[in-house]
N, C-alpha and C positions, 0 to 999 in steps of 0.2 A: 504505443504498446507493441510488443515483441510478437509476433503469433510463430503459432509451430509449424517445419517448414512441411509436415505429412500427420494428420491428424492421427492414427493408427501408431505411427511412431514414434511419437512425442508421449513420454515419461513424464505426463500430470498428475494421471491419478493416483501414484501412490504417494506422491508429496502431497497431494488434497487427502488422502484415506489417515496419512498419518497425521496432518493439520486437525483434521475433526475429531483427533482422538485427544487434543488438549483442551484444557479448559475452557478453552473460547467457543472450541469448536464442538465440544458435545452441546454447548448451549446453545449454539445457532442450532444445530441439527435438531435439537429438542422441539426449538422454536418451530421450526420448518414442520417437523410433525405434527406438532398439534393444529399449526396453520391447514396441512392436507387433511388429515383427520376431520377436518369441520367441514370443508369443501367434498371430501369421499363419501361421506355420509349421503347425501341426499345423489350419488353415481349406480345407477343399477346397469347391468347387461350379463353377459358372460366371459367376456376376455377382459384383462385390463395387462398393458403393457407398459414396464417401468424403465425407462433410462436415464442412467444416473454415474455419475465419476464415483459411487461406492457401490463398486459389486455384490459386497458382502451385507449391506443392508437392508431389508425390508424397509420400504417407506409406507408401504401399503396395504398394512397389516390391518389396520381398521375398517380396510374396504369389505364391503357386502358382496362384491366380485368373488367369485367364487376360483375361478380360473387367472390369477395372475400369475405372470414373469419375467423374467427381467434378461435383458442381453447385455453382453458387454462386448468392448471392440480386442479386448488384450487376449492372447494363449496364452502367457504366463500366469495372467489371474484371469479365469472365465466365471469369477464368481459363484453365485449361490447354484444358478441354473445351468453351468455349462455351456451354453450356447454363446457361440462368437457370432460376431456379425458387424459389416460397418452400418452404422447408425447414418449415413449418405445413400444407402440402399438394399433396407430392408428384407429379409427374406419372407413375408408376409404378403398375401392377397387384396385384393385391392376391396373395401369397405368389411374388414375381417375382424377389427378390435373395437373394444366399445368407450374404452378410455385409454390414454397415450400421458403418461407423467414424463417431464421433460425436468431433471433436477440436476440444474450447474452444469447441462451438455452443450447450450450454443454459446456460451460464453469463452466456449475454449476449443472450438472448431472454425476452420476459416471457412468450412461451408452450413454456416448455422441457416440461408434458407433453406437449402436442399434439406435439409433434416427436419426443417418444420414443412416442406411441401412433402416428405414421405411418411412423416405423423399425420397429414393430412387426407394422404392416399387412402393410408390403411384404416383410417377411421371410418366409423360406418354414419352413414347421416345421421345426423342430430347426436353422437357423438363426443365424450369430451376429452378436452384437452387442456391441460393442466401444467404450467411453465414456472420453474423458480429461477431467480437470476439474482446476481447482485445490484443493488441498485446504485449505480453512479454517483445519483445526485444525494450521498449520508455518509456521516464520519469513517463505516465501512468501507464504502464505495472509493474514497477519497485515499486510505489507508492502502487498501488492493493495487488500486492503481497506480502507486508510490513504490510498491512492493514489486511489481509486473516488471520495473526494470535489471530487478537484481535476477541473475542466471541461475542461482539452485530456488526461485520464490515459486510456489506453487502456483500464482497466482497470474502467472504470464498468460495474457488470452487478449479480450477485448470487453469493456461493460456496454452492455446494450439500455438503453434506458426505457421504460415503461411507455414513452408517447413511440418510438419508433418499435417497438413489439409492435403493438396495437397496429401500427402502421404496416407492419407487415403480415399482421391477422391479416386485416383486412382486403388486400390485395387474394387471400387466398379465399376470401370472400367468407371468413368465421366470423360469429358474432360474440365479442368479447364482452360476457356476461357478469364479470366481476375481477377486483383489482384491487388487493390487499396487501396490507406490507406488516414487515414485523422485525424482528431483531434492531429494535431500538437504543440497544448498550452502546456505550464506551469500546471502542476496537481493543481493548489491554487486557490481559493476561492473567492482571492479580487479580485475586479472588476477593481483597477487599475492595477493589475499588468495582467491582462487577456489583456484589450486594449493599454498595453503599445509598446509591439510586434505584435502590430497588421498589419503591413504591410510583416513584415519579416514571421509570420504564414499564412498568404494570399497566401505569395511567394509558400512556399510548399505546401497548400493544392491546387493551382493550377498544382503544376506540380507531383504532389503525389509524396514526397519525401520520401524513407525511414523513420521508426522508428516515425510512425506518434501511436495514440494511439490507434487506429481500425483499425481493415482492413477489407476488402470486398470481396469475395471471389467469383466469379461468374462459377457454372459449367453447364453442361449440361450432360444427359443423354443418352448413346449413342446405347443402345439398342435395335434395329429393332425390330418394332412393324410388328406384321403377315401380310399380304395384305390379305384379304377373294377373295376367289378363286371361280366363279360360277359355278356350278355343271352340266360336259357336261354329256348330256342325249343322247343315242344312242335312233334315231328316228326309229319308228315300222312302216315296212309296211311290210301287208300282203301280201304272194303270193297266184295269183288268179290261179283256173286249169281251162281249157276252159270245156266249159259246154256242155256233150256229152261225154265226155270221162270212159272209164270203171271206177264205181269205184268214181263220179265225185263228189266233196264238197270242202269247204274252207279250205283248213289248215295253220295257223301259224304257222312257223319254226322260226319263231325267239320273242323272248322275251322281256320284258322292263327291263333295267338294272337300 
């Protein structure tokens, strides 16, 4: 597969913005939502941070997070929220967000760890983190990766597969708590042949079968945050000498530490 030769510079997203706007592609994205929708539900804190190859969409509308927003790398589109940024290094505090969606951005970065060690950064302990990708090993995966040769295909990146994600959780020492897949269709187009298997795709996207075209990746971040500790103060009392005595005044013998 072809990668781009400056991640910032490489004209993907709007060949992916306008791919998701076809029939195929509202249906993945529908699928992807309801996929995070089930996962956001049980995510509480106050920040939650989205990055995503669609600017313009809320993925993360169904979150209880009251405070979300989304960055993008382009100044021609800065999307919903305005704010540029490369997604290789964040302009965020170090354990500052309390969940990180990561949807279709290492798949088309040549620095997909650094973006997952700075979703890492800025995650606060315990934390989650939330990964959609295509998945290699499905009719999808298979289709993309056929596609990635041709020069105007949206699709030019690299697929990362589900055992080496995990495998690179891991090294950043998260604990990857669940692994879902979804978008079980047919890679085509017509619309009859999408609702012809419509019952038999129902089947497995309920019980998340193997070799579905996404998967979901949910980790957490396992890293103990400090406990602030209150600062014991040795209390001063003075000793008194009885008054009359040779020699007689106050002295402190002992100090404020």
């Amino acid at each position: 597969m072809s990668y781009p030769q400056d991640d910032e510079a490489y004209a993907y997203r709007p060949a992916l913005e306008e791919w998701f706007g076809s029939a195929l592609g509202k249906l993945l994205l529908a699928r992807e939502t309801e996929l995070l929708e089930q996962r956001l539900d049980s995510v509480f804190g106050y920040y939650l941070l989205q990055l995503s190859a669609l600017v313009q969409q809320d993925l993360t509308a169904a979150s209880k997070i009251r405070h979300r927003f989304q960055l993008s790398t382009s100044m021609e589109n800065p999307g919903r929220s305005g704010a540029i940024s490369r997604f290789e290094a964040l302009p965020l505090e170090n354990d500052s967000v309390d969940a990180v969606v990561l949807h279709h951005v290492l798949e088309f970065s040549r620095h997909p760890h650094q973006i997952l060690r700075e979703a890492h950064r800025v995650l606060m302990p315990r934390g989650h983190l939330l990964i959609l990708c295509i998945n290699p090993w499905s009719l999808f995966g298979l289709r993309t990766r056929a596609l990635g040769s041709y020069r105007g295909s949206p699709w030019r990146g690299h697929m990362i597969s589900t055992r080496r994600m995990i495998d690179w959780l891991s090294l950043l020492d998260m604990r990857v708590s669940e692994v879902r897949q979804t978008f079980h269709q047919l890679p085509v187009q017509a619309p009859a042949t999408l609702g012809r298997f419509g019952k038999l795709w129902s089947h497995a996207e309920r019980h998340s079968l193997p070799f579905g075209g996404v998967y979901l990746i949910e980790a957490h971040k396992q890293v103990v945050g400090l406990t602030p500790q209150k600062p014991r103060w040795r209390v001063w009392r003075p000793e008194m000498v009885p008054l009359g005595a040779a020699g007689s005044s106050i002295h402190t013998s002992k100090t404020i530490h």
